[in-house]
N, C-alpha and C positions, 0 to 999 in steps of 0.2 A: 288567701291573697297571694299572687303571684309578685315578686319584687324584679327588678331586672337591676343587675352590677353592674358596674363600670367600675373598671380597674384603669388608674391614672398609675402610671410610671411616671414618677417625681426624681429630677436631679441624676441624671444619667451621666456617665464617666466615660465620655468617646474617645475611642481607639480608631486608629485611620491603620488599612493593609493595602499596599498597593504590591501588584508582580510586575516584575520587568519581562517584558515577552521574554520567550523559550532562550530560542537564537543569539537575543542580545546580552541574555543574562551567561548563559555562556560563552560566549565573549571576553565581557566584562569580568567574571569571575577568575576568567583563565590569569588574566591579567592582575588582579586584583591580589590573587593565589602567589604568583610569582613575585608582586612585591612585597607581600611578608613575610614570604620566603627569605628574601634577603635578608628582610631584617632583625627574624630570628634567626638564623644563622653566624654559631654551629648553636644549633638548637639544645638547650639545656634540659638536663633530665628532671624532671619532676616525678611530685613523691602523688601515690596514689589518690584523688581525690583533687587535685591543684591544678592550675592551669597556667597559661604564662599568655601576658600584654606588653601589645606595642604601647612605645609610648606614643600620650594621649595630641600630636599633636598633625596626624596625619594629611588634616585637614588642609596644611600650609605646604605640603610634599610637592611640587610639579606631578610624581608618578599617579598620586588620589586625583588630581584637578578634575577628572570624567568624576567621579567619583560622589567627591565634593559638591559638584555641578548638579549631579542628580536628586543631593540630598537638598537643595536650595529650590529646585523647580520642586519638586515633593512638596517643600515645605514650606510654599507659596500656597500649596492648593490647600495643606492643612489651613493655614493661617485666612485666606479666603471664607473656609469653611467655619470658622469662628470668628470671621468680620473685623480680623484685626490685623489685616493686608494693610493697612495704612502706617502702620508701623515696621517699621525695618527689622530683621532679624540677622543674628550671625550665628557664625556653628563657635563655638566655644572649647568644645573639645572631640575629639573624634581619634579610637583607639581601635584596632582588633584584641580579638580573642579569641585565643586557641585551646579548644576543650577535647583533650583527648579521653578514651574512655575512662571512665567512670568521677570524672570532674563533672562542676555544678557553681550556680551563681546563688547563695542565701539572699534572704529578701532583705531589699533596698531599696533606697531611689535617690534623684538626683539632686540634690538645693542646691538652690539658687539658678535655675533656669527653667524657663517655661517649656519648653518640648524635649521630647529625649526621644530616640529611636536603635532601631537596631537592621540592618541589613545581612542576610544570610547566604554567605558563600558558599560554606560547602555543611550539607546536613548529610550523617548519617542515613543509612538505608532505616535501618529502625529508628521508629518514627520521633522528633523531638518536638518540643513546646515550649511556649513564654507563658509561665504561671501570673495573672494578677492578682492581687490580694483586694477584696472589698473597703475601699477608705470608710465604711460608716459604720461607727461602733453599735453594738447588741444587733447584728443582723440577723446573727445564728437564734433560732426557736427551738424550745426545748420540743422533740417529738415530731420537728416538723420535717417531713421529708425532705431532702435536698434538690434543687430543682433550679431551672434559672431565676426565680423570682428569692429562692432561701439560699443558695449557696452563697460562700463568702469570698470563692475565688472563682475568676474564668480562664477559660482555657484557651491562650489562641494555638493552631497547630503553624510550623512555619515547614518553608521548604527552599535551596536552594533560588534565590531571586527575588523574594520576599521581602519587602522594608518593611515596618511596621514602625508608626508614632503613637506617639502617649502622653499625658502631663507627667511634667516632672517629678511633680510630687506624688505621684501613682508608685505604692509600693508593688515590687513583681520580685521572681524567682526565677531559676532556668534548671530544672532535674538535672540529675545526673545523666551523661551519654551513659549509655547503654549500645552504641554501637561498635561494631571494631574500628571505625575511621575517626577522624578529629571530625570539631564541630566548628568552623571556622567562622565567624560573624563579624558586623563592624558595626562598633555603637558610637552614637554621636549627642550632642547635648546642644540648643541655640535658643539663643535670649535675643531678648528685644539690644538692638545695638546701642542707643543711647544710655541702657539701662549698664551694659557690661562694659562698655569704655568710662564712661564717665562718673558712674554712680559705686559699681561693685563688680570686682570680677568674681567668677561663679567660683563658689568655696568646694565644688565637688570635684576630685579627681581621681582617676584613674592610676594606680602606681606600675610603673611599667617593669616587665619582670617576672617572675615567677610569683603566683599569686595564692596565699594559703584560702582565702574565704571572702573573693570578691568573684 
């Protein structure tokens, strides 16, 4: 007796990547580059493995407004795409980060806000990635080969120009650079606006500075 399968993928964890054309992403990054340039400057020495952030409040700068602007039409289309465009959103907090080689981000995530993202300026020539971690406990099988259906983490690869969104509550990682350049990125966080003026501002922050293990 022949049986026939049907495999249901139940409860999926959407990730949105959007790229900025070639042209505008250089551009923008050139720009981008040059004002955290200023604001790390004179740029302090960190100790192997550590990294250093703007503070988290980029978002309100005149020099991010293009910026800012991007991450709101972006994050229009996410919120479209989960049918909760009827509801307002704000960016909450929005920081760079500067990961020279051999720094890294241990795994986290963000409370108290519904979308989190990361946009990437400038990526090493050897290759870097956004680790996420599987939220559903006992995924791992004893014996069972690791595969997209068994693995408990995915991989996205990013590359100069690159935004990437996620739920907030989505625990992820960032490896260590392993290139000889920095890794320069901009992460942002935005909740529903009634929810963060009125009700709670998001308990999650960025400390700006030289960073042991964010």
């Amino acid at each position: 007796m022949k049986l026939n399968l049907e495999v249901h993928e139940l409860f999926p964890t959407p990730l949105w990547a959007l790229d900025v054309p070639p042209p505008d992403a250089a551009r923008l990054n050139a720009v981008l580059m040059g004002e955290i340039d200023k604001i790390i400057e004179p740029r302090p020495k960190v100790s192997g493995g550590s990294n250093w952030q703007t503070p988290q409040d980029l978002h309100k700068r005149p020099a991010f407004a293009e910026f800012a602007k991007l991450v709101e039409i972006a994050a229009g289309s996410v919120a479209q795409s989960l049918q909760v465009e009827q509801y307002p959103m704000m960016i909450t907090g929005c920081w760079a980060n500067i990961n020279p080689t051999g720094s890294y981000h241990p795994t986290h995530n963000h409370p108290n806000n519904y979308l989190s993202g990361v946009y990437y300026v400038a990526v090493p020539n050897v290759g870097s990635h956004l680790v996420l971690q599987d939220p559903r406990p006992g995924i791992m099988m004893p014996g069972t080969k690791l595969g997209r259906l068994t693995a408990n983490v995915a991989v996205v690869e990013v590359r100069a120009g690159r935004m990437v969104f996620f739920p907030s509550w989505l625990r992820h990682s960032v490896p260590a650079n392993e290139g000889a350049s920095d890794r320069i990125s901009i992460a942002f966080n935005l909740m529903f606006t009634n929810f963060a003026e009125t009700i709670a501002a998001p308990t999650w922050k960025a400390s700006a500075g030289v960073s042991e293990d964010l």
